[in-house]
One Martini backbone bead per residue (centre of mass of N, CA, C, O) as a GRO file, in nm:
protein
  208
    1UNK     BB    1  -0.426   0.024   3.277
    2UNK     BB    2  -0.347  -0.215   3.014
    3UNK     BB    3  -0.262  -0.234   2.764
    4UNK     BB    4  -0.287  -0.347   2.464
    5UNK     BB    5  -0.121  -0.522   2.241
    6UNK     BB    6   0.083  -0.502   1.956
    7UNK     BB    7   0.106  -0.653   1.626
    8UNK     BB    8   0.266  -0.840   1.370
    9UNK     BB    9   0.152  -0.974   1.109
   10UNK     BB   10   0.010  -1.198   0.846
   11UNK     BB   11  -0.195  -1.205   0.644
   12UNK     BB   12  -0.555  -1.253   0.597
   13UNK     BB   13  -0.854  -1.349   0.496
   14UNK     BB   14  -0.983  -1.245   0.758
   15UNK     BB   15  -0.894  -0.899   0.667
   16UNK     BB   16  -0.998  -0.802   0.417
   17UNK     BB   17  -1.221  -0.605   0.505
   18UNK     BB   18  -1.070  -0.417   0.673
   19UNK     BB   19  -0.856  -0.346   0.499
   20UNK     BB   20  -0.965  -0.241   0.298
   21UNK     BB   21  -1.046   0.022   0.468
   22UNK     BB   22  -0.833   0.115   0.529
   23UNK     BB   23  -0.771   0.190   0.232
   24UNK     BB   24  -0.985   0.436   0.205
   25UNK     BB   25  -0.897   0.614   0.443
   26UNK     BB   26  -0.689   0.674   0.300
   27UNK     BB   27  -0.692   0.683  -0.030
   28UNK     BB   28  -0.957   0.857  -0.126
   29UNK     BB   29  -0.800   1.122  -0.222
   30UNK     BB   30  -0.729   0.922  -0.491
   31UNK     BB   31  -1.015   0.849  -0.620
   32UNK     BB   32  -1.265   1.067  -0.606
   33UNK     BB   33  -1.169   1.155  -0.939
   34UNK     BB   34  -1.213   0.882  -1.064
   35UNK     BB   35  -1.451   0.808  -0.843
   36UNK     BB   36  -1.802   0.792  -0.721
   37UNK     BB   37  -1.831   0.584  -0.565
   38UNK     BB   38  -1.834   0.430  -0.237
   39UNK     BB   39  -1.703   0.339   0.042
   40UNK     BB   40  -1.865   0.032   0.032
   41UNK     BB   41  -1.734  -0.045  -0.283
   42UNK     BB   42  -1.427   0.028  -0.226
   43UNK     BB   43  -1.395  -0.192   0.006
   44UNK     BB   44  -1.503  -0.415  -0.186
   45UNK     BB   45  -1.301  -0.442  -0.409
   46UNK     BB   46  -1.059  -0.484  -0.213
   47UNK     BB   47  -1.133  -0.737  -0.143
   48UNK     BB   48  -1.164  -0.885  -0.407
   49UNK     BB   49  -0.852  -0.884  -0.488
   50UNK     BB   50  -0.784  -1.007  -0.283
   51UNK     BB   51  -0.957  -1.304  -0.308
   52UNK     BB   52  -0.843  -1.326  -0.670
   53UNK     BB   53  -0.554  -1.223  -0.632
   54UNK     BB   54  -0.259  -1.307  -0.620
   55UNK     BB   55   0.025  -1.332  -0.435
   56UNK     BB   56   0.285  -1.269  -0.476
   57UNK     BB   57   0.602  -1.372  -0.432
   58UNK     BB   58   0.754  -1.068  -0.383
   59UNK     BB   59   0.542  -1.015  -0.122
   60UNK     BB   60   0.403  -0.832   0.155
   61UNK     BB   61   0.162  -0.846   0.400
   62UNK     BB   62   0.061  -0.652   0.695
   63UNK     BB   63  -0.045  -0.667   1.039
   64UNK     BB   64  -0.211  -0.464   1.284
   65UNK     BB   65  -0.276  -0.565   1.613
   66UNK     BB   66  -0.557  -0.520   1.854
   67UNK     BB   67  -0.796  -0.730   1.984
   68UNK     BB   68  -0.869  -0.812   1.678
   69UNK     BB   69  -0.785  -0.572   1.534
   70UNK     BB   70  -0.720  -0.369   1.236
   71UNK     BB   71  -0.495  -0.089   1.275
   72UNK     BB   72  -0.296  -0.178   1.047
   73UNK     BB   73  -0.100  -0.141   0.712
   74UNK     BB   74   0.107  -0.334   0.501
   75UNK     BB   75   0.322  -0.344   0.161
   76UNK     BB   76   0.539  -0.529   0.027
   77UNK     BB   77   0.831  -0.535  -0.261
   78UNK     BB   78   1.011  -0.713  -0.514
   79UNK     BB   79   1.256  -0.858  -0.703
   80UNK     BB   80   1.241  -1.130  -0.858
   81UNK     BB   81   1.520  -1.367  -0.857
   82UNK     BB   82   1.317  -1.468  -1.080
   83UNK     BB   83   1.145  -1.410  -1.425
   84UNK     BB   84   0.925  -1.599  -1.337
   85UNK     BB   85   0.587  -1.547  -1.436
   86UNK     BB   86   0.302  -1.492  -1.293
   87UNK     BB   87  -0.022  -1.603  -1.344
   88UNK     BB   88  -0.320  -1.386  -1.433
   89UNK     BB   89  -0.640  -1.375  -1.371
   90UNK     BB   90  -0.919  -1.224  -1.445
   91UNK     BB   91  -1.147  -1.166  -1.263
   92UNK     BB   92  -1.491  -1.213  -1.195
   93UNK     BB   93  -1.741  -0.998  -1.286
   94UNK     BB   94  -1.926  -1.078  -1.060
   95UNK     BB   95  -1.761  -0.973  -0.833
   96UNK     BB   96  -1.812  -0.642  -0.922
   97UNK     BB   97  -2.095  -0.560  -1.032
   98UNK     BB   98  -2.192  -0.333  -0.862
   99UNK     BB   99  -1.931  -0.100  -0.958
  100UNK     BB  100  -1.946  -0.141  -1.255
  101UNK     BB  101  -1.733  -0.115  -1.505
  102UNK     BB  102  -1.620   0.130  -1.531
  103UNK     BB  103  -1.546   0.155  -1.287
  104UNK     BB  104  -1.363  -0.107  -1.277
  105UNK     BB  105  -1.140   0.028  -1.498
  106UNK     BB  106  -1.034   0.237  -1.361
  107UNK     BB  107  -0.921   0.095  -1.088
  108UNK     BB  108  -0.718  -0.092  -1.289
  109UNK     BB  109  -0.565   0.181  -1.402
  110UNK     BB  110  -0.507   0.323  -1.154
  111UNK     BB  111  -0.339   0.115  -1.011
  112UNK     BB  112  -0.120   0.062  -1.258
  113UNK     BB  113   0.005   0.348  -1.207
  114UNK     BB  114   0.066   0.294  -0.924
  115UNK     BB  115   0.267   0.079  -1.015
  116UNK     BB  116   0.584  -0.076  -0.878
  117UNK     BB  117   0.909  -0.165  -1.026
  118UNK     BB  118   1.153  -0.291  -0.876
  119UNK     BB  119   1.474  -0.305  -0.805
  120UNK     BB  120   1.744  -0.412  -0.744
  121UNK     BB  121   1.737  -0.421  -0.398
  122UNK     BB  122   1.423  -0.333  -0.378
  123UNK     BB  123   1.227  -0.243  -0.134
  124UNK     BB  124   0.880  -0.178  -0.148
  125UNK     BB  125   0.635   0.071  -0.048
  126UNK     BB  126   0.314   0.058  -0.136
  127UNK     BB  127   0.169   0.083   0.164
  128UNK     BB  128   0.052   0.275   0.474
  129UNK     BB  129  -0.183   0.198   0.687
  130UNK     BB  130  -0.352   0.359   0.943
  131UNK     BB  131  -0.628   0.432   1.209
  132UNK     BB  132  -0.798   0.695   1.269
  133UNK     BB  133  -0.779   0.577   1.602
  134UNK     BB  134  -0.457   0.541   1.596
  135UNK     BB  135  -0.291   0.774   1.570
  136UNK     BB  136   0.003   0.869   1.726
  137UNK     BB  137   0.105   0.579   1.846
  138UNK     BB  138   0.345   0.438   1.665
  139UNK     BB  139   0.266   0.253   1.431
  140UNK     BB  140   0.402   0.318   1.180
  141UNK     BB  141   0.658   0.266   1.283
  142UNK     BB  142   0.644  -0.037   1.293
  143UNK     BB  143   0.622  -0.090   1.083
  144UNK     BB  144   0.888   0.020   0.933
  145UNK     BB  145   1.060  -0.177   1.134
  146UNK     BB  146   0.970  -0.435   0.980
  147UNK     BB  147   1.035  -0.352   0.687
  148UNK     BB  148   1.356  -0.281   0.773
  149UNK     BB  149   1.392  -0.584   0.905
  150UNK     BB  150   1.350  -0.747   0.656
  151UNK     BB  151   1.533  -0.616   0.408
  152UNK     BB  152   1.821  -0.664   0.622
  153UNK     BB  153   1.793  -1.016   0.635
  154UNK     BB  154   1.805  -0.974   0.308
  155UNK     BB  155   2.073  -0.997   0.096
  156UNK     BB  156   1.912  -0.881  -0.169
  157UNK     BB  157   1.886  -0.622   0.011
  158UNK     BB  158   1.955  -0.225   0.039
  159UNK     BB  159   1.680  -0.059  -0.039
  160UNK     BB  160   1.409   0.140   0.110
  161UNK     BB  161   1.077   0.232  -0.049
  162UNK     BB  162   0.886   0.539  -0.159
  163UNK     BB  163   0.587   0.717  -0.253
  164UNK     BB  164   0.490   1.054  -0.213
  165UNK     BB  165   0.303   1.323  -0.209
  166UNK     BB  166   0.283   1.657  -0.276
  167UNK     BB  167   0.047   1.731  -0.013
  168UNK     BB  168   0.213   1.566   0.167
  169UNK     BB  169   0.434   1.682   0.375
  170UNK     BB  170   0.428   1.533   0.653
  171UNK     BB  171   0.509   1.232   0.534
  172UNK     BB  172   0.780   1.317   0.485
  173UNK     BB  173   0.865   1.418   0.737
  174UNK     BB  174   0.847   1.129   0.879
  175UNK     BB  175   1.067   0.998   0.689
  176UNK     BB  176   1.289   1.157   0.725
  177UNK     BB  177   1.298   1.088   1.053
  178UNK     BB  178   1.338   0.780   0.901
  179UNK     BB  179   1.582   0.862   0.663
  180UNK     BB  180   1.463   0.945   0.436
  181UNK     BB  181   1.536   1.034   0.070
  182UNK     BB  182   1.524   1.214  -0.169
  183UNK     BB  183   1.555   1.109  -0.519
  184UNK     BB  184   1.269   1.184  -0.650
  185UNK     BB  185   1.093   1.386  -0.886
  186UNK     BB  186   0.755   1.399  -0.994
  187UNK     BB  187   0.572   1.476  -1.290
  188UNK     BB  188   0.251   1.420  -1.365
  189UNK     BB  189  -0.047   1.425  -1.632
  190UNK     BB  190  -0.203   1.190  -1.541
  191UNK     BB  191  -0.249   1.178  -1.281
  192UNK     BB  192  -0.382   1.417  -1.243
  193UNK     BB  193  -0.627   1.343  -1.360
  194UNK     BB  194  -0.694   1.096  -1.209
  195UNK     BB  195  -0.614   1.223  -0.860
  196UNK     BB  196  -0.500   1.515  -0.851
  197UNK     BB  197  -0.154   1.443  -0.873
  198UNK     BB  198   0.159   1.599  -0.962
  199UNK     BB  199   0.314   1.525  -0.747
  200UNK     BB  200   0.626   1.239  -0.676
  201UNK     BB  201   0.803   1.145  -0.456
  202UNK     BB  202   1.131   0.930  -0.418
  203UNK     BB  203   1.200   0.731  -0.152
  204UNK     BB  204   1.519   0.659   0.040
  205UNK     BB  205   1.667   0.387   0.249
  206UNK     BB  206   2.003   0.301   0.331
  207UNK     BB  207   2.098   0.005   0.463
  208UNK     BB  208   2.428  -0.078   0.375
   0.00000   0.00000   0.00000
């Protein structure tokens, strides 16, 4: 029987579902302790967020796709070559009321703590979630692949960065073989509160 292939493509609002969830299962175990919400209300955020928030322009999200299923997603940004700042207006409370005030203004608190600001020359990789019944299939790497090529491509772009968090070893590990070097430890008191993770690598791949 023939694999059905496997693509890499750019987000779409019909992925926004989809994508939540994915974030929810890669994630939970970083806002469980900030939020008591349930699994289906914190996909449900994630998606309003998607529809809500204008794309950044120096930002971009990619889908792994499998019979047009979303089994994969990544997310890179880095810092733009123009000063002028893209104006946001915040979503309306009503997109978001199921999920009370208090869980909403957590969730705004705790991503901004967790929000990377590249500086010149590095694409940071935000996020990157494979779905629990595709792991070890190679996905991950794909990923990786596409956003190594996305950054090599760009002239004004020289290395590709993530952190991850010091409970996670396995993925140190991973990045480690895909090349990524820790370049900086840090220790957060804030962090450790709001997500119960008070270790964070700085790793880096140097492009060129």
């Amino acid at each position: 029987m023939t694999a059905v292939p496997i693509t890499i493509q750019p987000m779409q609002a019909k992925y926004n579902p989809q994508v939540g969830r994915l974030l929810v299962h890669g994630f939970r175990g970083k806002f469980q302790k900030l939020t008591s919400i349930n699994d289906d209300d914190l996909a449900l955020f994630f998606e309003k967020l998607f529809e809500h928030y204008p794309t950044e322009p120096a930002s971009q999200r990619m889908v792994a796709l499998q019979d047009g299923e979303v089994i994969g997603t990544i997310s890179i940004k880095w810092k733009p070559e123009s000063d002028v700042k893209q104006k946001q207006e915040l979503p309306s409370w009503k997109s978001f009321n199921k999920l009370g005030k208090w869980n909403l203004l957590k969730m705004l608190i705790g991503l901004s703590l967790l929000d990377h600001k590249p500086q010149a020359g590095e694409c940071y990789i935000a996020d990157i979630v494979v779905h629990q019944d595709h792991r070890s299939k190679g996905i991950g790497k794909l990923l990786f692949q596409w956003a190594q090529h996305f950054a090599q491509t760009e002239p004004h772009l020289n290395v590709l960065s993530l952190h991850v968090v010091g409970s996670n070893p396995r993925a140190e590990q991973l990045y480690e073989l895909l090349s990524f070097q820790t370049h900086l430890q840090k220790n957060s008191l804030v962090r450790h509160l709001l997500f119960n993770e008070s270790k964070w690598d700085y790793m880096v791949l140097n492009l060129k």
